[in-house]
Backbone as JSON, one array per atom type, in Angstrom:
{
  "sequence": "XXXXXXXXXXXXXXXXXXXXXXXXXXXXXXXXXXXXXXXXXXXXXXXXXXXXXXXXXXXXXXXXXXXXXXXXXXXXXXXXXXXXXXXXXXXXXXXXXXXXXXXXXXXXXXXXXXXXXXXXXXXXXXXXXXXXXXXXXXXXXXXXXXXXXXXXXXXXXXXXXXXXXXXXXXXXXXXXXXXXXXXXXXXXXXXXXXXXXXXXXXXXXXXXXX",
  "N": [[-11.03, -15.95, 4.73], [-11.23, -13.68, 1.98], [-9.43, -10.81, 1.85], [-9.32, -9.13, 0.07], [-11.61, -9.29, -1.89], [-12.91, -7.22, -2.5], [-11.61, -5.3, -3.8], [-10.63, -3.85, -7.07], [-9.54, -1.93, -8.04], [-6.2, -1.56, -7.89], [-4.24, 0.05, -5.71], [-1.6, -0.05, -6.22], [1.61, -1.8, -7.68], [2.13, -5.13, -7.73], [4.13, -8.12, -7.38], [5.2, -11.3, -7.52], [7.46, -13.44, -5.75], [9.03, -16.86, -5.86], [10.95, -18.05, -3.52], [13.95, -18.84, -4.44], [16.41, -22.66, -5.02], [15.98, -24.54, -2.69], [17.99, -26.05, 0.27], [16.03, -27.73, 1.69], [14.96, -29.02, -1.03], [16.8, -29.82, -2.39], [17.02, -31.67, -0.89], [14.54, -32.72, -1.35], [12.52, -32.76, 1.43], [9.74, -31.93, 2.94], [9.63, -28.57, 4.24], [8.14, -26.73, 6.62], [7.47, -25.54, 9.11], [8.01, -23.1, 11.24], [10.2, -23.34, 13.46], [12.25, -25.06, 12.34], [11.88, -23.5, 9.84], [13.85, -20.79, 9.72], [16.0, -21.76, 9.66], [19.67, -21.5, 9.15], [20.52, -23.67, 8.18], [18.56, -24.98, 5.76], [18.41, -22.77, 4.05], [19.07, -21.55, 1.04], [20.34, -22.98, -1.86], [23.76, -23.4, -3.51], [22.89, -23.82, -6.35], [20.64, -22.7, -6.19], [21.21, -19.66, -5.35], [22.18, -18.54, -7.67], [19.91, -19.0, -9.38], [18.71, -17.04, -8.45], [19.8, -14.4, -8.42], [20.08, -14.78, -11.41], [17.27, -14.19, -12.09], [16.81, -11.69, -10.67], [18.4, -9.89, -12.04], [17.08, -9.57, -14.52], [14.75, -8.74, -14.12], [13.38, -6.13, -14.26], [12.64, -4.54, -12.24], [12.71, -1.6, -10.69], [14.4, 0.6, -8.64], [12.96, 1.72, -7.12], [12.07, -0.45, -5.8], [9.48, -1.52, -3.3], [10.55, -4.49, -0.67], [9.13, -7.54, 0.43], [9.48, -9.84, 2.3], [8.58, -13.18, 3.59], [10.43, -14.55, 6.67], [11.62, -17.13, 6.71], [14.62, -18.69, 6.44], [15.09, -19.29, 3.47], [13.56, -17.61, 1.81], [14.24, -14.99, 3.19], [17.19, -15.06, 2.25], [16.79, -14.93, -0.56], [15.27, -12.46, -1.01], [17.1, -11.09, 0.01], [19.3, -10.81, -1.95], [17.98, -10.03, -4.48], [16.8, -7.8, -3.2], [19.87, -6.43, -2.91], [20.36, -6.53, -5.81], [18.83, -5.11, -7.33], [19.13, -2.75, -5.63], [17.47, -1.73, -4.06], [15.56, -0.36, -0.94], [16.3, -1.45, 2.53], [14.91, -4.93, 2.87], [12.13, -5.91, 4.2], [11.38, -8.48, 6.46], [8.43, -10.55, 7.12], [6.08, -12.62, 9.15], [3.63, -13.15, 8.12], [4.09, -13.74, 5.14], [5.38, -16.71, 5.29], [6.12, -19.79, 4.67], [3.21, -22.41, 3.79], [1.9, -24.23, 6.49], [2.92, -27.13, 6.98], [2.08, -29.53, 8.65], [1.45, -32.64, 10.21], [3.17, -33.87, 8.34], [5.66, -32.48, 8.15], [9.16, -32.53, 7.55], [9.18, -34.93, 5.98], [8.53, -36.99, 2.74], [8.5, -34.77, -0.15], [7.0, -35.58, -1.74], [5.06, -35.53, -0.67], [2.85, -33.44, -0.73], [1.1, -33.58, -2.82], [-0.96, -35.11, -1.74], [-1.99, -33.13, 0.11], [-2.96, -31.05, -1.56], [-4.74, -32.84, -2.63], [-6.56, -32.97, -1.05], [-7.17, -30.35, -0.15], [-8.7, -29.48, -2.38], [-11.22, -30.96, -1.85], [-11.88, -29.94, 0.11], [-11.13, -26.54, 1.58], [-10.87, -25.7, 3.85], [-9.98, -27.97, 5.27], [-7.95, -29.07, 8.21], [-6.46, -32.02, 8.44], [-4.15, -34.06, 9.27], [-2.77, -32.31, 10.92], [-2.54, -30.48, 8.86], [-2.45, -26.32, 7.54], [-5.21, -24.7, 6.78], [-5.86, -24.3, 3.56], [-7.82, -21.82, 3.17], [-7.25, -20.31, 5.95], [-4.87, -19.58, 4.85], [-5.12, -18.35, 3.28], [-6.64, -16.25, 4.31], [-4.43, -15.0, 5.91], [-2.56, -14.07, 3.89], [-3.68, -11.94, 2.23], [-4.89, -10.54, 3.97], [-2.53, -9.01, 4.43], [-1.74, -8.29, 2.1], [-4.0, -6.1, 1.9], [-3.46, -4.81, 3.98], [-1.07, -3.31, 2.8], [-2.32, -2.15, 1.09], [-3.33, 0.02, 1.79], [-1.44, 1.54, 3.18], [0.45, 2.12, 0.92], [1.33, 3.97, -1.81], [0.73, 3.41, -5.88], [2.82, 1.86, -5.74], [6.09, -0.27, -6.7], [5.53, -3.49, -5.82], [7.48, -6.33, -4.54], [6.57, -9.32, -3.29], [7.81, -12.18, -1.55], [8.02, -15.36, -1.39], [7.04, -18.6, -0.88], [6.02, -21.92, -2.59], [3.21, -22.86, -2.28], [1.86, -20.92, -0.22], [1.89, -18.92, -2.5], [1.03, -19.68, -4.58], [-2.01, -19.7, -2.85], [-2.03, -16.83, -2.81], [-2.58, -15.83, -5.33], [-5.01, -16.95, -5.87], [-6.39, -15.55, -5.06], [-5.87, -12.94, -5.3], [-7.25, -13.25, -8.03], [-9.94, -13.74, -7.08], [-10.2, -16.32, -6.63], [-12.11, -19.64, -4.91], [-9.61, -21.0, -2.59], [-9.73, -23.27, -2.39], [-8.92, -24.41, -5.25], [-6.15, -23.38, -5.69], [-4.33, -25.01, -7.19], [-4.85, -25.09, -9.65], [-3.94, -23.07, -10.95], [-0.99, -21.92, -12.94], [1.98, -22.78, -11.32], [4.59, -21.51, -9.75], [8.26, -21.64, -10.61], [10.85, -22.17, -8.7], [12.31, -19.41, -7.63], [11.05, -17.48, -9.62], [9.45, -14.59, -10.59], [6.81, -12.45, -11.08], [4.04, -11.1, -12.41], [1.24, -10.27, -10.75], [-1.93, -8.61, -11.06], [-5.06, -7.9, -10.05], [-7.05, -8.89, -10.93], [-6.65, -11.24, -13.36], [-4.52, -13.08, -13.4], [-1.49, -12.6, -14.13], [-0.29, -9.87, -15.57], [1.28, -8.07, -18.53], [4.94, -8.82, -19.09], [6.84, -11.53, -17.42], [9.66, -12.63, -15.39], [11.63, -15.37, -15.25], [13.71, -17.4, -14.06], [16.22, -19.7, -14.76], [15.7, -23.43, -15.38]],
  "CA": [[-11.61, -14.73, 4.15], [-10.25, -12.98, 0.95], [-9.55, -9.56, 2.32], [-9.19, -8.64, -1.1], [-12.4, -9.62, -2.55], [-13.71, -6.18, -2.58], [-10.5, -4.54, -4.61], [-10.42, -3.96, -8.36], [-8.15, -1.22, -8.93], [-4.84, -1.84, -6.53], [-3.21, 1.0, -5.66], [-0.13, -0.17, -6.28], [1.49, -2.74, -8.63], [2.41, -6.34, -7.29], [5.06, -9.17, -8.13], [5.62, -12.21, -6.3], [8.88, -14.41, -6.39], [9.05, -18.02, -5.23], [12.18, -18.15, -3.33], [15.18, -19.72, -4.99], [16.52, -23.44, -4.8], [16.59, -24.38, -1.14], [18.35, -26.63, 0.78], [15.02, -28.64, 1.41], [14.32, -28.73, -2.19], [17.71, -30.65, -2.85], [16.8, -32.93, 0.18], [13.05, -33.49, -1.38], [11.84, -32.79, 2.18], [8.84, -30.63, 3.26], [10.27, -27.52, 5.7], [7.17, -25.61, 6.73], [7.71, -25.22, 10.4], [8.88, -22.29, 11.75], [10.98, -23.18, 13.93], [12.95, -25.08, 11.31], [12.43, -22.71, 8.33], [14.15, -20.06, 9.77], [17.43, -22.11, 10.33], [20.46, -21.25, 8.63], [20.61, -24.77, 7.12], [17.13, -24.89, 4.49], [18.49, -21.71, 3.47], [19.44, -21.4, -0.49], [22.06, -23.73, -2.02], [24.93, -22.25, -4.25], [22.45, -23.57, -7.74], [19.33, -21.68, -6.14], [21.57, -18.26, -5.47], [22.67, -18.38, -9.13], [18.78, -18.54, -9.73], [17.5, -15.53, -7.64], [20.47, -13.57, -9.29], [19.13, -14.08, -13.13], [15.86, -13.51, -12.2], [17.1, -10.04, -10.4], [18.8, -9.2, -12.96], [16.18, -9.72, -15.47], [13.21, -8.81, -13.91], [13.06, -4.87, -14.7], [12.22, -3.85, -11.06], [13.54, -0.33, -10.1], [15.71, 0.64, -7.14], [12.28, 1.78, -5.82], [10.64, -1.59, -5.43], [9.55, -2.22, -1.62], [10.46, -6.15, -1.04], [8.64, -7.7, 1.62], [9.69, -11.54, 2.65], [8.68, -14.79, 4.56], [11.63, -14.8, 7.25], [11.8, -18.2, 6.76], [15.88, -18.59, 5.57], [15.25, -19.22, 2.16], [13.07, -16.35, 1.55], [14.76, -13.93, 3.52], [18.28, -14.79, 1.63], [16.13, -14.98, -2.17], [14.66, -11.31, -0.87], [18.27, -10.22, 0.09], [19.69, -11.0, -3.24], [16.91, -9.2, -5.15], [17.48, -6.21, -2.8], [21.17, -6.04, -3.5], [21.01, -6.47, -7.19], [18.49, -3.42, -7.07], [19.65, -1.33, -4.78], [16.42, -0.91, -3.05], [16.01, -0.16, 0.3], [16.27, -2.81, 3.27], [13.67, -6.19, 2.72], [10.79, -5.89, 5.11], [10.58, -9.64, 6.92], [7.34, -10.5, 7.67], [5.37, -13.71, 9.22], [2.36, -13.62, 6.74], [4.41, -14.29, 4.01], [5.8, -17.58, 5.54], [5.05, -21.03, 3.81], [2.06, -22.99, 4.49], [2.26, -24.88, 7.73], [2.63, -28.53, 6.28], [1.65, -30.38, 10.58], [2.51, -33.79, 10.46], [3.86, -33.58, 7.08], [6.79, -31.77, 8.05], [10.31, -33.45, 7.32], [8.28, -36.04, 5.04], [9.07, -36.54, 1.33], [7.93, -33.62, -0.97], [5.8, -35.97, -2.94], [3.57, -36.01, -0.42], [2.13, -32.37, -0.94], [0.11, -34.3, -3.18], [-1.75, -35.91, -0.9], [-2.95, -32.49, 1.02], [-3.49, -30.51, -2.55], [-6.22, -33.52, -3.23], [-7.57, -32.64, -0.01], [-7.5, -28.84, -0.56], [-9.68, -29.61, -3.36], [-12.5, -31.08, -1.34], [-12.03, -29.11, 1.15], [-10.08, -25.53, 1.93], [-10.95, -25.59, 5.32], [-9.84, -28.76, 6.3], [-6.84, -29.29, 8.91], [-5.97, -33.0, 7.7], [-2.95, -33.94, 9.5], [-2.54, -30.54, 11.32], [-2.19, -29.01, 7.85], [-2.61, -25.13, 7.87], [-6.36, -24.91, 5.82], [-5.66, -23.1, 2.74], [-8.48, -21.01, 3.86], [-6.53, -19.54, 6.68], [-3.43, -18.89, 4.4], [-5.54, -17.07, 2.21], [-6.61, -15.4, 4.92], [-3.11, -14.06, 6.44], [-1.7, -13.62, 3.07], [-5.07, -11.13, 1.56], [-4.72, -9.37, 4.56], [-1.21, -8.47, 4.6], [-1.73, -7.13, 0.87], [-4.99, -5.03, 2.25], [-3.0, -3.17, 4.45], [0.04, -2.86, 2.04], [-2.98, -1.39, -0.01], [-3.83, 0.9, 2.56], [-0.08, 2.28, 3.25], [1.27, 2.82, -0.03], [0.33, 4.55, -3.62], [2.02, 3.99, -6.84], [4.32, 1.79, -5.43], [6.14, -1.55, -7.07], [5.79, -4.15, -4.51], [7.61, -7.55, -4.29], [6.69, -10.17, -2.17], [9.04, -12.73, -1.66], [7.6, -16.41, -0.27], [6.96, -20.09, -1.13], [5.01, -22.05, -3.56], [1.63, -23.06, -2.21], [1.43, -19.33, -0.03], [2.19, -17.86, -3.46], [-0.66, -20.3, -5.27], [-3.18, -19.33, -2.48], [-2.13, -15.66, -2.96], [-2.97, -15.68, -6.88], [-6.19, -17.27, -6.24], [-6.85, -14.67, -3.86], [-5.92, -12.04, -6.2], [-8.09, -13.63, -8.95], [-11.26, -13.86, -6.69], [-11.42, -17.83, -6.79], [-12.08, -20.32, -3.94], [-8.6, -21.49, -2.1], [-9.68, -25.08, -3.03], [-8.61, -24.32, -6.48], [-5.28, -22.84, -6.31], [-3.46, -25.85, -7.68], [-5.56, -25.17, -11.22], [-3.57, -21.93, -11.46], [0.08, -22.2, -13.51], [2.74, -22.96, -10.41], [5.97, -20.81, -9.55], [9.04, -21.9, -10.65], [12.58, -21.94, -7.83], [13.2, -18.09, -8.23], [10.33, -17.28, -10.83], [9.12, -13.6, -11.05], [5.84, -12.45, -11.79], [3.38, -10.22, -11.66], [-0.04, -10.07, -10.48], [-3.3, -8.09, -10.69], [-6.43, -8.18, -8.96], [-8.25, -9.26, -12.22], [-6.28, -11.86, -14.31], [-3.21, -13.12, -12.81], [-0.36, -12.0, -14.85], [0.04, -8.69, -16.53], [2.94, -7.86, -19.02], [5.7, -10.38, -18.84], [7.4, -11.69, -16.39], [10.72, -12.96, -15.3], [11.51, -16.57, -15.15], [14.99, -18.16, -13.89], [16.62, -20.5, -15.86], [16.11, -24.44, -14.68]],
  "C": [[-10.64, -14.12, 3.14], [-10.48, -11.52, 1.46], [-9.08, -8.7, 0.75], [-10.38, -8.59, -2.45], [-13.32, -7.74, -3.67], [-12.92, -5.1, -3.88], [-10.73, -4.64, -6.19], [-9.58, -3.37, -9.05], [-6.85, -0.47, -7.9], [-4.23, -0.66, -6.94], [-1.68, 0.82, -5.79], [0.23, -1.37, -7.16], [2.01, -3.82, -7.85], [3.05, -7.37, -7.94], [4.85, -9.86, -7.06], [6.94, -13.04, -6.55], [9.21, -15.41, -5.27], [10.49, -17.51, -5.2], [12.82, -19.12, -4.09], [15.26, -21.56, -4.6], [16.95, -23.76, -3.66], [17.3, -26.31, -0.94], [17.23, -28.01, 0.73], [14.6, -29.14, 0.28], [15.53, -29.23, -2.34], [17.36, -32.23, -2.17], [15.36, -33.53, -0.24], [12.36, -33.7, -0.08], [11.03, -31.67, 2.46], [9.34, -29.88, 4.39], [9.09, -26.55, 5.61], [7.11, -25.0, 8.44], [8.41, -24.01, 10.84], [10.07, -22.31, 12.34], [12.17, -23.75, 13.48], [13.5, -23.85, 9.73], [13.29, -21.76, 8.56], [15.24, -20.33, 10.08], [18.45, -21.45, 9.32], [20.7, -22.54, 7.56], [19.56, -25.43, 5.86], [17.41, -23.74, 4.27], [18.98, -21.99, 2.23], [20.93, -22.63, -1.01], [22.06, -23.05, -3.24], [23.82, -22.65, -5.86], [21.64, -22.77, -7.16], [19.95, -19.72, -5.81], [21.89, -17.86, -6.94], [21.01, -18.36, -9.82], [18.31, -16.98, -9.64], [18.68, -14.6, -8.84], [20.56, -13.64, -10.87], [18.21, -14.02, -12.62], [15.48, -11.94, -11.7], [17.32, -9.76, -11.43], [18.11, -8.76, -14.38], [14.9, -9.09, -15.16], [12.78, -6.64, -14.37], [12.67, -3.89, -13.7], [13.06, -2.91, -10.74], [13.83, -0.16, -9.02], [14.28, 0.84, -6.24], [11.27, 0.75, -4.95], [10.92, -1.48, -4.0], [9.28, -4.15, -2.01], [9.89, -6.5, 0.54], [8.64, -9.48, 1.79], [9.27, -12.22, 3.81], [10.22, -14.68, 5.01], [12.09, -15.96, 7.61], [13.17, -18.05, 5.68], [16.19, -18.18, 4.08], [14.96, -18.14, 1.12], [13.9, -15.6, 1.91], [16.16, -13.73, 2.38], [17.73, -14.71, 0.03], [15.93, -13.53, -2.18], [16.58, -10.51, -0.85], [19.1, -10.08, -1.31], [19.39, -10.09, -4.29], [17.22, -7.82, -4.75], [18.99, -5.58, -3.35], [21.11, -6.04, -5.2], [20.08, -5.27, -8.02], [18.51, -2.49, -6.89], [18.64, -0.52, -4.58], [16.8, -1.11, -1.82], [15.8, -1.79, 1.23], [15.14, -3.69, 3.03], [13.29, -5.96, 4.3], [10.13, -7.65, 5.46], [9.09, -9.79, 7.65], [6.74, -11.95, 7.89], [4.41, -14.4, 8.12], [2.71, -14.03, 5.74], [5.54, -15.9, 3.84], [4.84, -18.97, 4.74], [4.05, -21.26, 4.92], [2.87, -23.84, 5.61], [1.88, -26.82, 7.47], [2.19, -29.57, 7.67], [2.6, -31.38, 10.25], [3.61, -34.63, 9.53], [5.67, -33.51, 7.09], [8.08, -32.88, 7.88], [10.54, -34.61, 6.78], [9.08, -35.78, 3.36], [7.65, -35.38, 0.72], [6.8, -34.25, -1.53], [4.52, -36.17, -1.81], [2.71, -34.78, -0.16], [1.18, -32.87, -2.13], [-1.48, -34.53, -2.57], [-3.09, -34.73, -0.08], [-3.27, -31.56, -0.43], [-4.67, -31.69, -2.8], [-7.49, -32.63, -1.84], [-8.11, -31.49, -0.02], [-9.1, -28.75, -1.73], [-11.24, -29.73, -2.83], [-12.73, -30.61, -0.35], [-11.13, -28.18, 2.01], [-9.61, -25.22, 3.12], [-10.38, -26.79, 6.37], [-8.34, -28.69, 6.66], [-6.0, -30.56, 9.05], [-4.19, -33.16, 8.47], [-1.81, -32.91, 10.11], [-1.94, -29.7, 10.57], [-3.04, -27.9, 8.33], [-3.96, -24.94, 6.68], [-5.84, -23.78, 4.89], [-6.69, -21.95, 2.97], [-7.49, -19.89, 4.43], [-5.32, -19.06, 6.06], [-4.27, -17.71, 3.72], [-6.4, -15.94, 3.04], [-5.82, -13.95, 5.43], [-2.68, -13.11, 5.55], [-2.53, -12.02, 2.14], [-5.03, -10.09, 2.58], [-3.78, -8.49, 4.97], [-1.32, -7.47, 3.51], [-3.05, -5.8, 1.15], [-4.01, -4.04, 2.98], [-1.39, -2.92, 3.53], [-0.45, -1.74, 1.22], [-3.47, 0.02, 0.73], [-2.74, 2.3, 3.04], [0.5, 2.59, 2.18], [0.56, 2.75, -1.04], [1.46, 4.7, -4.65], [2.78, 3.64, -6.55], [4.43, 0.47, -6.52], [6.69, -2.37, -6.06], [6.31, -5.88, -4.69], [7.88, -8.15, -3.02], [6.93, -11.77, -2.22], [8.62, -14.6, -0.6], [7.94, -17.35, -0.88], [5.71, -20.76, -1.63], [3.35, -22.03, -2.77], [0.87, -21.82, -1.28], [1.33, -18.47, -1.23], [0.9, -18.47, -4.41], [-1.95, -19.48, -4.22], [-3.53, -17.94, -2.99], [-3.19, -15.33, -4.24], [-4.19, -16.24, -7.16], [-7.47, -16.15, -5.4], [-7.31, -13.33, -4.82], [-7.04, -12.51, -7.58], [-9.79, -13.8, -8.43], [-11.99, -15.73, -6.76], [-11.38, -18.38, -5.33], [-10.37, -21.1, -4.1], [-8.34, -23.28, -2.71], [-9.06, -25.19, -4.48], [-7.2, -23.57, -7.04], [-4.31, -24.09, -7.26], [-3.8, -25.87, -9.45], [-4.27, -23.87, -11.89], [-1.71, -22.32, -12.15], [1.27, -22.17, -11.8], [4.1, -21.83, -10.69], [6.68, -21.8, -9.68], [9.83, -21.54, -9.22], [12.58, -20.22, -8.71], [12.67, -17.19, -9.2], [9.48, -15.81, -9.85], [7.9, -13.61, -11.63], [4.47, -11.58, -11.37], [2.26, -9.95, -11.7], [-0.76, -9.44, -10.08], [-4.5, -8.79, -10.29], [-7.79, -8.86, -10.11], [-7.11, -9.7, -13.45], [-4.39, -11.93, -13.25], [-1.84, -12.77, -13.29], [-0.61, -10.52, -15.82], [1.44, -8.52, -17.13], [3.79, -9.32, -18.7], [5.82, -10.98, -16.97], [8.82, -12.85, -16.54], [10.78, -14.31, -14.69], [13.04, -16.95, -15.05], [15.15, -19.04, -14.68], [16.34, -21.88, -15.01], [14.28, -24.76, -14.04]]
}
């Protein structure tokens, strides 16, 4: 369900920012598991902190942004980064904004997110390998921003995850079917950017180097 379907004029403004260069993401393996992502070791390597910090520094966000992260390592330390080079208040971990749940996938090579984006295509709903149906992401993730929309006015909000939660999001925000986020332009490692409820980018946006 898009818990956002109904929205047109968001009380508040919205960024998203693919976490930085992780650990997994040197190794070319898929980390979607919880009980992995949240290790200390798929957390950020020393090129992906040198990301998040130009894309802080660049991005134009004021001390008052609220940041709200996937407490999955990589996120959380991409979100902490951002916070400090702001000097907003503490990052707000949260489940919903955890990657997709890749099943039997997990600890597999990267290239094979392939394989479940074809599937996505013909079908959003399906569980394929005890993938997580893009459906249901775009579920979690639509309803996290409903009640963000419900608690705050006038705010600037970044939320702080991983690519194919951050594709569903933006198809969410755009009003299309889940099957189709892979049509939409992809997040860069560390990439900034900011999305309304009608056209996915407004104004610029901030892009890491790499």
């Amino acid at each position: 369900m898009n818990h956002l379907a109904a929205v047109t004029e968001p009380r508040n403004r919205y960024y998203v920012m693919r976490h930085g260069q992780s650990m997994a993401n040197v190794r070319g393996i898929i980390v979607s598991d919880p009980a992995s992502g949240v290790r200390a070791e798929y957390g950020l390597s020393s090129a992906g902190r040198e990301q998040v910090l130009a894309a802080a520094k660049g991005c134009g966000l004021p001390p008052a942004t609220l940041i709200f992260s996937s407490d999955f390592s990589r996120a959380a330390q991409t979100a902490d980064i951002v916070r400090e080079c702001l000097g907003a208040e503490d990052v707000r971990l949260t489940e919903a904004l955890r990657e997709r749940c890749f099943g039997d996938w997990e600890g597999t090579s990267s290239g094979n997110y392939a394989q479940v984006w074809a599937a996505d295509a013909e079908d959003p709903d399906h569980r394929l390998d005890g993938v997580e149906p893009a459906s249901a992401v775009l579920d979690r993730v639509t309803a996290f921003v409903a009640g963000l929309e419900a608690a705050h006015a006038d705010r600037d909000i970044l939320l702080v995850s991983h690519g194919d939660t951050l594709q569903i999001l933006q198809a969410g925000f755009r009003g299309m079917s889940p099957a189709r986020h892979r049509d939409l332009p992809h997040l860069d490692t560390a990439e900034i950017r900011r999305i309304d409820m009608v056209g996915v980018e407004h104004g610029g946006h901030a892009r890491a180097p790499g």
